[in-house]
Structures are given as C-alpha cells and as structure tokens.
C-alpha positions, 0 to 999 in steps of 0.5 A: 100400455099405450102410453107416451114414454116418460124420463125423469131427470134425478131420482128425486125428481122420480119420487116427486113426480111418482103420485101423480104419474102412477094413476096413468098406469092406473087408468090403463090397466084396469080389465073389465074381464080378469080372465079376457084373453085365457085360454079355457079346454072346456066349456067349464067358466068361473062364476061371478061373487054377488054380494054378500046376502044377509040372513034374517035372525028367524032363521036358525045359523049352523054353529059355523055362522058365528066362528067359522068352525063346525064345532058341533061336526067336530065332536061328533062321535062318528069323528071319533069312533070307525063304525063297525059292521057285521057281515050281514 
C-alpha cells in the first residue's frame, strides 16, 4: 500500500492506536475506478448509477411504484390459465 511499516508493542497499545491508524489505510485504498486493472473479452462495460430521479405526482405509477411487487401482473388471468389455441 505504500505505506511505512508499523508495530505495536502490546495488544492494548493496538486497540488504542487502531482509530487513528485505520484511516491511513483509508486514504490508500480508495479507487477511483472499481473495475481499474479488470480485465474485460469484450467491448461489453459496466454503465455508471445516476441518482435516483424523482417522478412528479401527475404522472400515473405502476402498482410496483409504491410496493415493489407487480400485484396487478400478479393476478392477471393469463398467470393462471395456459391459453389454448386451435390449429387454425
């Protein structure tokens, strides 16, 4: 990590010294590129997040908005009953 090497003397002195000596390893390890160094087969690469949007209340929400869950594609017949066709 580039730093210099460090010792403690007693295992107290460890737990003592630890708050202050674990941002070092902070400092040093943080990345600006989570994927820096990967190796990719393709030319396939992870997008970047942008924050979450908010939506205005004019606008309809699906049912998952509020719950997570697709209630309404969840008791759809067509869940529940195979279609069946004739052969024309």
């Amino acid at each position: 990590m580039g730093l210099p090497d460090s010792y403690f003397c007693t295992q107290k002195c460890f737990k003592e010294y630890w708050p202050i000596h674990k941002y070092a390893h902070k400092k040093k390890n943080i990345k600006k590129d989570k994927f820096e160094g990967f190796k990719f087969t393709g030319p396939l690469r992870p997008g970047k997040v942008t924050p979450m949007r908010f939506v205005p209340d004019d606008i309809n929400k699906p049912d998952y908005f509020f719950t997570g869950m697709p209630h309404e594609e969840i008791e759809s017949k067509y869940q529940k009953e195979i279609p069946m066709n004739s052969e024309e």
